[in-house]
N, C-alpha and C positions, 0 to 999 in steps of 0.2 A: 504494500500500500504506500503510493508516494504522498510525503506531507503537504498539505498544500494549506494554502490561507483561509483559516472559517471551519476547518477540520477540526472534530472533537475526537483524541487519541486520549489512551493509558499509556502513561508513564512512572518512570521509580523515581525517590528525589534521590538524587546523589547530593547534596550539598546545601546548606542555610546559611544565608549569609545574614548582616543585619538591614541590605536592601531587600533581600526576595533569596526564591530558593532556585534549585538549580536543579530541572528534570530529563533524567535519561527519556528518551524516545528509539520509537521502534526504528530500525535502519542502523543503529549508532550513533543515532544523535541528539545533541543535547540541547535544551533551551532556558532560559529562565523565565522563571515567575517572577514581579516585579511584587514588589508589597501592599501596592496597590490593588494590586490584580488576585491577591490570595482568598480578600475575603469579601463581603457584604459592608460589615463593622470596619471601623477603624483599624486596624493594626497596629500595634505599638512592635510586637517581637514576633516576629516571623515561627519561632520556636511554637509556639500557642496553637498554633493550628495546621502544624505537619511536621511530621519526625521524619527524620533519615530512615531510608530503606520502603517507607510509605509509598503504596499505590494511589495515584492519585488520579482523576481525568481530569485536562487541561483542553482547550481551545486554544490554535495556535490562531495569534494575532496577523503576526505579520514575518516574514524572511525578509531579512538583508540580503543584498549584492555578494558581501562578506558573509555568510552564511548563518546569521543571527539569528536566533529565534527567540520571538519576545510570546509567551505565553501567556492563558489566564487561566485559572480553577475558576472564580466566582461566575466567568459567562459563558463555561462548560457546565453548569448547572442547568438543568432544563426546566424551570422556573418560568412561566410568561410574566412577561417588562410588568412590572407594580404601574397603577395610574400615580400620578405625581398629588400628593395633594391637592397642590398651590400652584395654579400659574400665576406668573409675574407678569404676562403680556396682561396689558391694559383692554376691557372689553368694550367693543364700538359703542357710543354713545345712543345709541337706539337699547341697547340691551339693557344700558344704567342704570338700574333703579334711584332715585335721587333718594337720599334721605331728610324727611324733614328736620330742620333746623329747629332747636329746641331751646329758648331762650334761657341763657344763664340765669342761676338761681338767683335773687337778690338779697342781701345779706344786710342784718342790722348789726348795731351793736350788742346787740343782747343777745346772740347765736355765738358760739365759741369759734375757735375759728378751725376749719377742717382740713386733713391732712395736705392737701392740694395746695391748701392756701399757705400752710406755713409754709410750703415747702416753696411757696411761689415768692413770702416775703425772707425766707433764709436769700432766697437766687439773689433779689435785687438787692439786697445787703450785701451781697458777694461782688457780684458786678457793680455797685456805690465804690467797695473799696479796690476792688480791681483796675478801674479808673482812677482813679484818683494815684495809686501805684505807679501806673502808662504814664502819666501823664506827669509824674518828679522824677521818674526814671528819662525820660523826654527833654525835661528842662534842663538837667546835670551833661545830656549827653550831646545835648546841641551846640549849649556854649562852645565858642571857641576857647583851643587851648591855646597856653602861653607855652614857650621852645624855648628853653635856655633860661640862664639865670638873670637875675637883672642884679 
């Protein structure tokens, strides 16, 4: 069976490194798994999820000129693609639903004041003195300087 690209093979790991591992293929050839490519999850240590001498099936990605072979385990899995939660694309304005707009509560002095709010009058105390900071750091650094002694 010759290897070709998109091809799901068994192979042995001969070798783990702390990028990825390293799997014998049939023919005599070898390729890597990158760390990326090992699992679903994160990986932090390639060790975690394949021991030397493990039979593994791999999806060969792609062959080099140079005779590379960059493998995967996670999309040698026969899993159908998860729907993505979340799209990020923005949806046509026809589909929008608008949300009504909900006028801000209005607040006495006699209501304590709610987390949002302290946390909105801690900000402008922050940025009161945050300015005020910019702005002597400003003055000290614009003046010119004197060169030499008098």
């Amino acid at each position: 069976m010759a290897l070709e690209v998109g091809a799901v093979v068994e192979g042995r790991v001969t070798g783990i490194t702390k990028f990825g591992a390293f799997v014998a293929l049939p023919e005599g050839k070898s390729g890597l798994v990158h760390i990326s490519e090992v699992a679903n999850a994160f990986v932090s240590d390639v060790h975690d999820h394949v021991q030397m001498g493990q039979t593994v099936k791999v999806r060969i990605l792609s062959i080099s000129p140079e005779g590379k072979i960059n493998l995967s385990i996670k999309k040698a899995e026969d899993r159908p693609a998860q729907p993505r939660e979340q799209s990020f694309r923005r949806a046509p304005q026809q589909q929008r639903q608008e949300q009504p707009q909900r006028p801000a509560p209005v607040r006495t002095a006699a209501d304590p004041p709610s987390d949002d709010q302290a946390f909105e009058d801690r900000l402008k105390k922050f940025m009161q003195e945050s300015d005020s900071r910019i702005a002597d750091n400003r003055m000290y650094s614009d003046r010119p300087r004197r060169r030499g002694r008098r």
